[in-house]
C-alpha atoms as an extended CHARMM CRD file, in Angstrom:
* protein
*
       121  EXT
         1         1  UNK       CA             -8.5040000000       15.3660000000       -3.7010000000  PROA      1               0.0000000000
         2         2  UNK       CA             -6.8450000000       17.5770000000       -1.4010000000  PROA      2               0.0000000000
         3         3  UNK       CA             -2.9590000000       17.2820000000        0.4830000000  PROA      3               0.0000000000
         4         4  UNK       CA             -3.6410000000       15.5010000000        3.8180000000  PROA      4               0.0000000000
         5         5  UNK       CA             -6.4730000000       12.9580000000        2.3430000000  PROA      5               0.0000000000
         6         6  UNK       CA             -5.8080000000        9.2640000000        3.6480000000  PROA      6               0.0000000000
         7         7  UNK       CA             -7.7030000000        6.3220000000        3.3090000000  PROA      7               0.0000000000
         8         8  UNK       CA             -6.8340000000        3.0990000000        4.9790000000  PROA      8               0.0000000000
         9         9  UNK       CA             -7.7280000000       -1.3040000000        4.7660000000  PROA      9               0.0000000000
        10        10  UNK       CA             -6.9930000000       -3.8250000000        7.2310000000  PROA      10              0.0000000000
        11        11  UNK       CA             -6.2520000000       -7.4740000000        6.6900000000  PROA      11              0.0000000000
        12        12  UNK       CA             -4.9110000000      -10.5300000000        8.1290000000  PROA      12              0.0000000000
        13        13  UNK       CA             -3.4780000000      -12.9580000000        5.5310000000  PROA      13              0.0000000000
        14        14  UNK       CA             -3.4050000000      -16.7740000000        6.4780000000  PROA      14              0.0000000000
        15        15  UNK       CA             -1.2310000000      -19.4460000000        6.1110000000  PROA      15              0.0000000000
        16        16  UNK       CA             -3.2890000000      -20.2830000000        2.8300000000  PROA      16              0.0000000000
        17        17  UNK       CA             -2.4450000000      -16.5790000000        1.1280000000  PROA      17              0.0000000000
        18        18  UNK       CA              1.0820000000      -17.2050000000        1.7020000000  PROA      18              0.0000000000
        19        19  UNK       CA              0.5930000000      -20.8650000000        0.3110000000  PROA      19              0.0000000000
        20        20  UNK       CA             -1.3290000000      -19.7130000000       -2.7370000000  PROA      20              0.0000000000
        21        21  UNK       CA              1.3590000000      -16.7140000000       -3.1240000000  PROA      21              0.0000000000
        22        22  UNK       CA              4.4310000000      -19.4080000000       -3.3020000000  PROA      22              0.0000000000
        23        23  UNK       CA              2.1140000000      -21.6510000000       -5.1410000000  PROA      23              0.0000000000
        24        24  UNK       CA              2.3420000000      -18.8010000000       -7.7790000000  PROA      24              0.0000000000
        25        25  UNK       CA              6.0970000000      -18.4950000000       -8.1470000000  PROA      25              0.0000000000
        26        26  UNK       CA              6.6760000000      -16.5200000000       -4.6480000000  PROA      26              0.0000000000
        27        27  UNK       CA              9.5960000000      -17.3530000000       -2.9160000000  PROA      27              0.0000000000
        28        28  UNK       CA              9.2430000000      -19.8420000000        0.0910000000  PROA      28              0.0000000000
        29        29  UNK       CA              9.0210000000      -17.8410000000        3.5160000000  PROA      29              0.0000000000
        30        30  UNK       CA             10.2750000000      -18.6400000000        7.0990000000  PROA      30              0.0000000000
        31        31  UNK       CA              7.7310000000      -20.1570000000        9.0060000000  PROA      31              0.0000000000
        32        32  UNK       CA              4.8060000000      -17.3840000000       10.2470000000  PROA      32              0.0000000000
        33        33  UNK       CA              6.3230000000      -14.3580000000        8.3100000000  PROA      33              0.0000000000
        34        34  UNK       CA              4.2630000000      -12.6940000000        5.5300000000  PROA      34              0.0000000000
        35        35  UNK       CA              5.7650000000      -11.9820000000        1.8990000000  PROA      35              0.0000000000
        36        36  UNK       CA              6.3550000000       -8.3630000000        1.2770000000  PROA      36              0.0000000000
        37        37  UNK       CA              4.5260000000       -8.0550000000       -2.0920000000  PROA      37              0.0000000000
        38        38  UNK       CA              1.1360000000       -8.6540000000       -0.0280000000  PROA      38              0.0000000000
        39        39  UNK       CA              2.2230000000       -6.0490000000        2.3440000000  PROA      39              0.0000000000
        40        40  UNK       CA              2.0560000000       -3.9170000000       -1.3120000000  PROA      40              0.0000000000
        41        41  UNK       CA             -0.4780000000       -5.5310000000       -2.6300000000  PROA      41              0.0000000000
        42        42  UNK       CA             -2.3460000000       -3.3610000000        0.1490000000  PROA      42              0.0000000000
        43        43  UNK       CA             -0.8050000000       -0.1660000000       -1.3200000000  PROA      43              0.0000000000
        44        44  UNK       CA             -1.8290000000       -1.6040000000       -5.0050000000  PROA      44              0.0000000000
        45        45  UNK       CA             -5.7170000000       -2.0450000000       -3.6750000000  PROA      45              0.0000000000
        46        46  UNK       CA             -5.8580000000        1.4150000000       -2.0610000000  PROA      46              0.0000000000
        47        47  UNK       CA             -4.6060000000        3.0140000000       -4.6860000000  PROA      47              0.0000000000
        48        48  UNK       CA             -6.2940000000        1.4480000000       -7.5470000000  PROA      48              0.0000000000
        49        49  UNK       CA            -10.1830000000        1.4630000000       -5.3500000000  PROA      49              0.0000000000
        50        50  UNK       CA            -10.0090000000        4.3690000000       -2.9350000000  PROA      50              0.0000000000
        51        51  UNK       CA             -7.5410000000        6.9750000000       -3.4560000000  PROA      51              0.0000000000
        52        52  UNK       CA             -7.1920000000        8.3290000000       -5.7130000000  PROA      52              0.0000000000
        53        53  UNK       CA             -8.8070000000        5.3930000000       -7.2890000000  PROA      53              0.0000000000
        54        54  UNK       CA            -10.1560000000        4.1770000000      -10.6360000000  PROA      54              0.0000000000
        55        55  UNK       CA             -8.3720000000        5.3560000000      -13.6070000000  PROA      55              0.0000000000
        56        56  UNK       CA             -4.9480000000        5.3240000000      -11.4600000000  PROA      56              0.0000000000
        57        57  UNK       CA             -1.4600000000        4.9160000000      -13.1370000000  PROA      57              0.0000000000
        58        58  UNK       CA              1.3920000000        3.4100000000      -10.9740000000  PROA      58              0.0000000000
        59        59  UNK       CA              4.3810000000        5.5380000000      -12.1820000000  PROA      59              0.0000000000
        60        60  UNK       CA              6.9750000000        4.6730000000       -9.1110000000  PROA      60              0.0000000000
        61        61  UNK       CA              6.4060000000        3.3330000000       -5.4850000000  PROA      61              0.0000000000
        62        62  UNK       CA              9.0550000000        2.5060000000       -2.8080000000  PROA      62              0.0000000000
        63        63  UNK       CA              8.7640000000        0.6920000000        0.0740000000  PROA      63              0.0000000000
        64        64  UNK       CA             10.9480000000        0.0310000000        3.3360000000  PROA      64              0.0000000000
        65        65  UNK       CA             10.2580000000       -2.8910000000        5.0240000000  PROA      65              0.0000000000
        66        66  UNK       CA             10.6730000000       -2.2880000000        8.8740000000  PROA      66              0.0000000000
        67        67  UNK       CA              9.8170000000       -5.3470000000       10.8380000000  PROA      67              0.0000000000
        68        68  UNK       CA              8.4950000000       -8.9780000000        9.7060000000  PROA      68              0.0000000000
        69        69  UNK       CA              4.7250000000       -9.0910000000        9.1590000000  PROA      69              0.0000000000
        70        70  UNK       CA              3.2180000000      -12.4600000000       10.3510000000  PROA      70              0.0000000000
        71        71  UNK       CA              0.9090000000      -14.9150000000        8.8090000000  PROA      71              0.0000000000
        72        72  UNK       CA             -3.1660000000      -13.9100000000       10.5390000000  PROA      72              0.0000000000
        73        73  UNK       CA             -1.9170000000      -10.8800000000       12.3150000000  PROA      73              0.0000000000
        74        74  UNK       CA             -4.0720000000       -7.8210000000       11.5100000000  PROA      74              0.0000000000
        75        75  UNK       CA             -2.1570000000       -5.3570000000        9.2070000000  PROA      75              0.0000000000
        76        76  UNK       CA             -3.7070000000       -1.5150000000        8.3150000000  PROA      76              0.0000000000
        77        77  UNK       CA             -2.2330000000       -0.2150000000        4.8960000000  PROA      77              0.0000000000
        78        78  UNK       CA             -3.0290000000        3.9550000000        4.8150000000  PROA      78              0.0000000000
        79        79  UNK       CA             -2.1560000000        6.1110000000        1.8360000000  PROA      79              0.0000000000
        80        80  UNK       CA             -2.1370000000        9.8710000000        2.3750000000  PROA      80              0.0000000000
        81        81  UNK       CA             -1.6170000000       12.7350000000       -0.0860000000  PROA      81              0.0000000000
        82        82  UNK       CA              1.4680000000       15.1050000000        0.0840000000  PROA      82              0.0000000000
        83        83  UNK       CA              1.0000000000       16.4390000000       -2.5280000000  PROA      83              0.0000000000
        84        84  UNK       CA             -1.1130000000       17.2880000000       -6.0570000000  PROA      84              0.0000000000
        85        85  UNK       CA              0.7780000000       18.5580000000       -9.4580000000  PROA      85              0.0000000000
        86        86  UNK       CA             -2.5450000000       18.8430000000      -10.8760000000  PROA      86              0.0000000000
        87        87  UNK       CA             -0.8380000000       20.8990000000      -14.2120000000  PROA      87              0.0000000000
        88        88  UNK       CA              1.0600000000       17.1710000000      -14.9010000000  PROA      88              0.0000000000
        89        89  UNK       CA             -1.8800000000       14.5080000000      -13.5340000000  PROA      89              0.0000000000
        90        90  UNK       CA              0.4350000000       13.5800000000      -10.6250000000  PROA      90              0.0000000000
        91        91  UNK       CA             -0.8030000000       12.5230000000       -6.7990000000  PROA      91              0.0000000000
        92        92  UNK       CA              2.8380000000       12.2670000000       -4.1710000000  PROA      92              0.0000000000
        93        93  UNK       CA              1.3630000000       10.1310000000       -1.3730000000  PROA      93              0.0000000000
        94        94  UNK       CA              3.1680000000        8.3360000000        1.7190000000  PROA      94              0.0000000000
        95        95  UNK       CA              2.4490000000        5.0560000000        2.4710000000  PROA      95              0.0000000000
        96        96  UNK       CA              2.5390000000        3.4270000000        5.9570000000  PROA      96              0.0000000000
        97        97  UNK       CA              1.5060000000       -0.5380000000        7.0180000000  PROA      97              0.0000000000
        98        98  UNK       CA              1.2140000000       -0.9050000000       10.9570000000  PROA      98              0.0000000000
        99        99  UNK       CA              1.0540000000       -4.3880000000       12.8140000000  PROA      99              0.0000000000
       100       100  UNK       CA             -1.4960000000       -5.3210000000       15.1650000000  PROA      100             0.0000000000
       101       101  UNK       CA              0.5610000000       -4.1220000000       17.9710000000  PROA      101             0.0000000000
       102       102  UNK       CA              1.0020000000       -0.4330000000       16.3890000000  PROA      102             0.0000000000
       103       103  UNK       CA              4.8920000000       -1.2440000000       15.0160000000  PROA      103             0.0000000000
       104       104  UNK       CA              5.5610000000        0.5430000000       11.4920000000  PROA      104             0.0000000000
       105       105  UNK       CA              5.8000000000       -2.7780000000        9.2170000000  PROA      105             0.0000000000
       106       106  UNK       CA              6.2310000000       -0.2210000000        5.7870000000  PROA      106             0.0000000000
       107       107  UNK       CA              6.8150000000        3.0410000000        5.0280000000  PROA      107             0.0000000000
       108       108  UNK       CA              7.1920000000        4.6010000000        1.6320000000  PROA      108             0.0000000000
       109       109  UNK       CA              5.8360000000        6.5980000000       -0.7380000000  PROA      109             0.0000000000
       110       110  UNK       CA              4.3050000000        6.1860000000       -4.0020000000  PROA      110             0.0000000000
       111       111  UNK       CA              3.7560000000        8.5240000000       -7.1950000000  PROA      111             0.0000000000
       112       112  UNK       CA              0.9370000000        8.0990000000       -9.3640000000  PROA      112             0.0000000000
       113       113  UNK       CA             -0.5500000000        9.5540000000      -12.7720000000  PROA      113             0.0000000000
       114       114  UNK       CA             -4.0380000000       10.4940000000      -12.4600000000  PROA      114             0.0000000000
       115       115  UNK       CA             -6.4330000000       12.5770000000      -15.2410000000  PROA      115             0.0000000000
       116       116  UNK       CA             -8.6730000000       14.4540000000      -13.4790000000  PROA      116             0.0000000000
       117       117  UNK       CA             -6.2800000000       15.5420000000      -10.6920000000  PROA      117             0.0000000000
       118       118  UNK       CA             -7.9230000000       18.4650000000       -8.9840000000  PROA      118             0.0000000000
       119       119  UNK       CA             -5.8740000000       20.7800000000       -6.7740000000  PROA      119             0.0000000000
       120       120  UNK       CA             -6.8500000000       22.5790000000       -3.3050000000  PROA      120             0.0000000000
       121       121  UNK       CA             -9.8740000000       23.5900000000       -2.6340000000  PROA      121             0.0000000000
């Protein structure tokens, strides 16, 4: 892992992810907006599969929601390191969610505990 590394996932969520999400105690949305937590649930997966990955411990994210997402428009979640504590296991990274059309859907940043954290190469 190095400062600067990004990975990113696109997705469109239809009308029957936001069913099954309220179907699970979600909140009820206006008609053709997406709920946030799948916007993070994008965050969750990259963080958790690609960077840094497996063995990953959630210790604090925040996310600003910009601009409604809507139901089958293609999102792109990226996650990009700002920075590596490797002497405490901890990975900074910034988080970002576009909309088909390029507008900033999510911004944030998230802080995660990691074991093998190795610093700059």
């Amino acid at each position: 892992m190095n400062v600067g590394d990004s990975v990113e996932t696109s997705r469109a969520f239809s009308s029957q992810d936001v069913a099954d999400y309220v179907a699970l105690g979600g909140a009820p949305m206006p008609a053709g907006e997406l709920p946030e937590p799948l916007i993070g649930g994008l965050f969750s997966y990259l963080l958790g599969v690609k960077l840094p990955g497996l063995g990953t411990n959630y210790l604090k994210q925040e996310t600003e929601y910009r601009h409604p997402a809507l139901v089958g428009e293609a999102l792109t979640a990226r996650v990009t390191i700002t920075r590596l504590r490797p002497e405490k296991h901890l990975v900074d990274l910034e988080t970002q969610c576009t909309g088909g059309d390029g507008r900033v859907v999510a911004t944030g940043r998230a802080l995660v505990y990691v074991e093998d954290v190795i610093g700059p190469r």
